[in-house]
C-alpha positions as CSV (number, residue, x, y, z in Angstrom):
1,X,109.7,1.8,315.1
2,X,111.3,0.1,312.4
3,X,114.7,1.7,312.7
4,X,115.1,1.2,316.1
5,X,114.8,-2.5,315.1
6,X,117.4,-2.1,312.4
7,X,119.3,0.2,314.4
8,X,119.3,-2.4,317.7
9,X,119.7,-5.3,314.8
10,X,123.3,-3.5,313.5
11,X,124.5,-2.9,317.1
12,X,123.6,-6.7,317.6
13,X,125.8,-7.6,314.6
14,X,128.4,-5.7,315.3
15,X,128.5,-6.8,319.1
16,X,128.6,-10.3,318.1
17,X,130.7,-10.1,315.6
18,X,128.4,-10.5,312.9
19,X,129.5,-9.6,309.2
20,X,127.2,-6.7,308.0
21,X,127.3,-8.3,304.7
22,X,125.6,-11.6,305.7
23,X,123.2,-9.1,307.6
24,X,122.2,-7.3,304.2
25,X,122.1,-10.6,301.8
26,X,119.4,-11.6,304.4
27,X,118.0,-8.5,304.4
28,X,117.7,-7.7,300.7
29,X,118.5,-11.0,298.9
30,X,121.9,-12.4,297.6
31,X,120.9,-12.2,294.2
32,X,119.9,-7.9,294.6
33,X,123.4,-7.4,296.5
34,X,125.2,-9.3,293.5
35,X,123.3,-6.9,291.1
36,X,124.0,-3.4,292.7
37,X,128.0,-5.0,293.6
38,X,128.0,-6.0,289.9
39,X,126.6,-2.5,289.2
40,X,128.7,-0.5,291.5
41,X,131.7,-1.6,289.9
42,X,130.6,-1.0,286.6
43,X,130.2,2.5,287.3
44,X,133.7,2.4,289.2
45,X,134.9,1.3,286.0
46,X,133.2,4.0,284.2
47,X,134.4,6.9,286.4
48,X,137.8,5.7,286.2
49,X,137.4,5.3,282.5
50,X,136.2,8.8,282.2
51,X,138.8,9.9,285.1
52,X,141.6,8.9,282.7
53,X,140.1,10.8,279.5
54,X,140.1,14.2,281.5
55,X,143.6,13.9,282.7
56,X,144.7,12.8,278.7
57,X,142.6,16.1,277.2
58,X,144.6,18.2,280.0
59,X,147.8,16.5,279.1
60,X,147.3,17.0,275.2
61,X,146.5,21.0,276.0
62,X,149.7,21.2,278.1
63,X,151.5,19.7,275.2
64,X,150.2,22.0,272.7
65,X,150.3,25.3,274.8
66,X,154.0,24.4,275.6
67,X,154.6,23.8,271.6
68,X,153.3,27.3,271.2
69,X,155.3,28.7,273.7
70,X,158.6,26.6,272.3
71,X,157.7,28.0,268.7
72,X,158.3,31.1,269.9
């Protein structure tokens, strides 16, 4: 029964123009959304951190095989 109250609750929002963030700071808290936001974009900066450390070790072995190859 509860979802169909959430579920009726969106389709309100969205009908009415209603931001679905407001919707979820009432729902949850501000301060709890501010954490996982704060958290979620740690963790995007992680991934990209880690995201740029793969493609630099596949770089550096590119070099090196095509110094091998260049030596001969």
């Amino acid at each position: 029964m509860r979802d169909n109250r959430v579920s009726a609750f969106l389709l309100i929002c969205y009908l009415s123009g209603c931001s679905v963030a407001r919707f979820v700071k009432k729902r949850f808290g501000e301060q709890d959304v501010e954490a996982v936001l704060h958290r979620l974009d740690r963790l995007t900066q992680d991934e990209a951190r880690t995201t740029a450390a793969e493609i630099l070790g596949v770089v550096y072995g590119l070099v090196q095989n095509i110094n091998v190859l260049m030596d001969g």
